[in-house]
DRENDO-1510 file (C-alpha; in Angstrom, 1 decimal, always signed):
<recs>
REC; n; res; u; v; w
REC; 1; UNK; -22.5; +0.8; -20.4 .
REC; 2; UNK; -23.3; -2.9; -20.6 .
REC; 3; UNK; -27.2; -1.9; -20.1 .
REC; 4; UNK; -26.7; +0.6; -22.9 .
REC; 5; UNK; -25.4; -1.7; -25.2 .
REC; 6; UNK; -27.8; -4.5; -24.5 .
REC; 7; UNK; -30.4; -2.0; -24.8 .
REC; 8; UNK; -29.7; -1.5; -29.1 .
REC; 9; UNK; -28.5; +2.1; -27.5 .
REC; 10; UNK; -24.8; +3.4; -28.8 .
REC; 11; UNK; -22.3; +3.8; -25.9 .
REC; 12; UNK; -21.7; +7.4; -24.7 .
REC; 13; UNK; -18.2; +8.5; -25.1 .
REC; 14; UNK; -18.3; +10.1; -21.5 .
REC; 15; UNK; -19.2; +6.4; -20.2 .
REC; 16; UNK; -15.5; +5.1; -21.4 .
REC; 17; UNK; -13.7; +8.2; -20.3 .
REC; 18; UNK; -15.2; +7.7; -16.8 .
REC; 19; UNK; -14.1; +3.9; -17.1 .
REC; 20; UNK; -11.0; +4.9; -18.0 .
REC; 21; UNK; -10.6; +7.1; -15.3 .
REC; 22; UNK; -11.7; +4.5; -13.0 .
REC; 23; UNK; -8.9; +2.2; -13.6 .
REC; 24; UNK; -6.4; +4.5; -14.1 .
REC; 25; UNK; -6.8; +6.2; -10.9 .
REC; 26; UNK; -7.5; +3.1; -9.6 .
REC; 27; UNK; -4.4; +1.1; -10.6 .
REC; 28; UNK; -2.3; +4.3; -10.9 .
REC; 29; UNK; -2.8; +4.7; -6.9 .
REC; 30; UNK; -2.3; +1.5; -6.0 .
REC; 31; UNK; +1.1; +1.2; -7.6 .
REC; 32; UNK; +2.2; +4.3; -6.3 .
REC; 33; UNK; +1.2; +3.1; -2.9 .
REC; 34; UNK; +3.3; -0.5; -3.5 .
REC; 35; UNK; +6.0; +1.0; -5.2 .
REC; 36; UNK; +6.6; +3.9; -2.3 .
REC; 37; UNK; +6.1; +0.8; +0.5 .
REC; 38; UNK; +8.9; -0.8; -1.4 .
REC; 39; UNK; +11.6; +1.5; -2.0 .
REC; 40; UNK; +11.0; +2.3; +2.2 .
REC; 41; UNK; +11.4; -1.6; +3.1 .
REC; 42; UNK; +14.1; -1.5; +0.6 .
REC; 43; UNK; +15.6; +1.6; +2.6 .
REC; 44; UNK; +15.1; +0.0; +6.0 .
REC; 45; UNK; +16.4; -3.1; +4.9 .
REC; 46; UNK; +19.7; -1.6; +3.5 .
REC; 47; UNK; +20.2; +0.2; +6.8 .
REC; 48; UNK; +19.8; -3.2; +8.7 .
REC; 49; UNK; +22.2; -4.2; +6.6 .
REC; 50; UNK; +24.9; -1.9; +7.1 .
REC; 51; UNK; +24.7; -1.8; +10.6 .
REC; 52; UNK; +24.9; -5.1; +11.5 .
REC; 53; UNK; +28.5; -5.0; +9.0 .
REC; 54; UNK; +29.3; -2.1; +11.5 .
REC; 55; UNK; +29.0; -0.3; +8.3 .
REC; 56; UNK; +27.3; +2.7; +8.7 .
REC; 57; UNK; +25.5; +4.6; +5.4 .
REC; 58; UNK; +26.6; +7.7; +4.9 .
REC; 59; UNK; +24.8; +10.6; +6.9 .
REC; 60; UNK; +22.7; +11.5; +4.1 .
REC; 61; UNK; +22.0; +9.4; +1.5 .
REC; 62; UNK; +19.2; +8.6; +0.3 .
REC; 63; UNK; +18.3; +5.1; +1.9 .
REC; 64; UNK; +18.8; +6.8; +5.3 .
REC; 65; UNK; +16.1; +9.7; +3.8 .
REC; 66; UNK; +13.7; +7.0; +2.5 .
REC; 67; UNK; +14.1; +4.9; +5.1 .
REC; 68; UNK; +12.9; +7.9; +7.5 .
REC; 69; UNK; +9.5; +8.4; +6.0 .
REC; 70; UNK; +6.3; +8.3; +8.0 .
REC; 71; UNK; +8.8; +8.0; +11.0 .
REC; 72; UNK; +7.5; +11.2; +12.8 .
REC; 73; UNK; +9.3; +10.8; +16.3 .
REC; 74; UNK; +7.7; +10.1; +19.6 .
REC; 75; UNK; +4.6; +11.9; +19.8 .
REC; 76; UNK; +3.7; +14.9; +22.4 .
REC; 77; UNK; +0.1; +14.5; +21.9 .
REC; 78; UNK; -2.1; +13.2; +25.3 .
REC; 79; UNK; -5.6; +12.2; +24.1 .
</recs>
């Protein structure tokens, strides 16, 4: 786009929507990615919490369901 521009040429509207795109899926991934590492330390962190008050959550809430994600158990596979 810049060399387009520099050239005395018009900018192609295709250029900005794949600039656009860029950053949004970009940016828009990245948040997701903080956000949803978040909420689980969040998670984790309240169940820390509630067990070292000898207060245990409640069987399913959903800090006990976040804070289980990505924990897949012991795994059976021998490579």
């Amino acid at each position: 786009m810049v060399a387009s521009t520099s050239a005395g040429h018009a900018t192609s509207e295709c250029a900005w929507y794949f600039v656009a795109y860029s950053f949004d899926t970009t940016l828009g991934v990245s948040l997701a990615i903080g956000l949803h590492a978040a909420a689980v330390r969040w998670a984790r962190a309240r169940q820390a919490a509630a067990a070292a008050a000898a207060d245990p959550p409640a069987k399913h809430s959903w800090a006990v369901t976040i804070a289980a994600c990505g924990d897949y158990g012991v795994s059976q596979c021998s490579i």
